[in-house]
N, C-alpha and C positions, 0 to 999 in steps of 0.2 A: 404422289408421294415418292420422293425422289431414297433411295437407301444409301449408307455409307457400305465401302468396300470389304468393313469387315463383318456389316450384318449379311452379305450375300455368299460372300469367302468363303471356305474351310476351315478349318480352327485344327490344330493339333495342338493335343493334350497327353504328356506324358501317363499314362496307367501306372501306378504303382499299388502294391496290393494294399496297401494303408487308404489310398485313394480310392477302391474299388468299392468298396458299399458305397459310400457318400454320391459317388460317379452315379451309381446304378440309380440311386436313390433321386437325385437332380434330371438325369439323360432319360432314365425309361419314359415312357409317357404313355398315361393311360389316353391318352386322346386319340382319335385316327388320323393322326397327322404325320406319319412316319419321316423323321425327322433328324438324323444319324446314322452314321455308318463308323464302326471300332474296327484300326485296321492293327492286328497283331504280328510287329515287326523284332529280329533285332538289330535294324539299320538306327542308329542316332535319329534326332530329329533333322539334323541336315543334311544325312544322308539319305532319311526319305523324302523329304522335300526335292531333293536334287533327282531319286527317282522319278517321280511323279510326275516333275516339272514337262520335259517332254508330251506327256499324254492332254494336256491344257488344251491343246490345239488341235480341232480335226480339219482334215480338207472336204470341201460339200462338192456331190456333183458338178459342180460351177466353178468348182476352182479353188472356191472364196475361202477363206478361214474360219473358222467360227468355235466359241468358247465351247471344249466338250467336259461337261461337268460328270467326269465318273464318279465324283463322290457326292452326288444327289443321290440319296437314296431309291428314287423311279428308275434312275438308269443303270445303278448299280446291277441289280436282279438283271439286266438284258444284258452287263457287257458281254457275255459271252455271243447273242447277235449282234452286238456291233461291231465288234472287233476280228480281224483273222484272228485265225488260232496262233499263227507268231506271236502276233501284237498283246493278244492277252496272256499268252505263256510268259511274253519278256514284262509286262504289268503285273502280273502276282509272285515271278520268279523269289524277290526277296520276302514276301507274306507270307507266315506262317498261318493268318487267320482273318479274315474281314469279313463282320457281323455287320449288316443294315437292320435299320427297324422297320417292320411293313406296316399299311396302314392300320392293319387291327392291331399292332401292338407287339405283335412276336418279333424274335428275333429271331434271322434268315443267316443262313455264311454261305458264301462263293467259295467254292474250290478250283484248284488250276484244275488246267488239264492233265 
């Protein structure tokens, strides 16, 4: 079963406090399926995008390129082993807050260094 590119993507969704029950309400999930991560910025949506965009791409032992999805929520909780401490300081520099949901359901936040 082959997926379209926006069922696998990222999705940015503006937060406004009007929005914020109804969000909670659709996003939380009682399932163990930890399934989200809310990153609380005040860059625009283009200027996070335009952040982030860089970090898309890791190099592997080998050279080779490959998709690094820091906004899965499994690899969210480890960036701080994956990344140097540069790399992740210049990645949360403009966040003020990024919650992931873990499997059992809570919500987790990353802090810089």
């Amino acid at each position: 079963m082959q997926q379209s590119p926006l069922e696998v993507s990222p999705l940015l969704i503006p937060i406004t406090k009007e929005s914020s029950e109804l969000l909670q309400k659709k996003l939380v999930v009682g399932e163990t399926i930890g399934m989200f991560s809310i990153i609380e910025t005040s860059l625009s949506k283009q200027q996070l995008i335009q952040h982030l965009q860089p970090f898309l791409q890791a190099e592997l032992p080998s050279e080779e390129l490959a998709l690094f999805r820091f906004y899965d929520p499994a690899i969210i909780k480890i960036l701080n082993k994956m990344l140097d401490d540069e790399s992740y300081m210049v990645l949360l520099k403009p966040i003020s807050n990024w919650w992931y949901q873990e499997f059992d359901s809570t919500l987790h936040n990353i802090v810089s260094l």
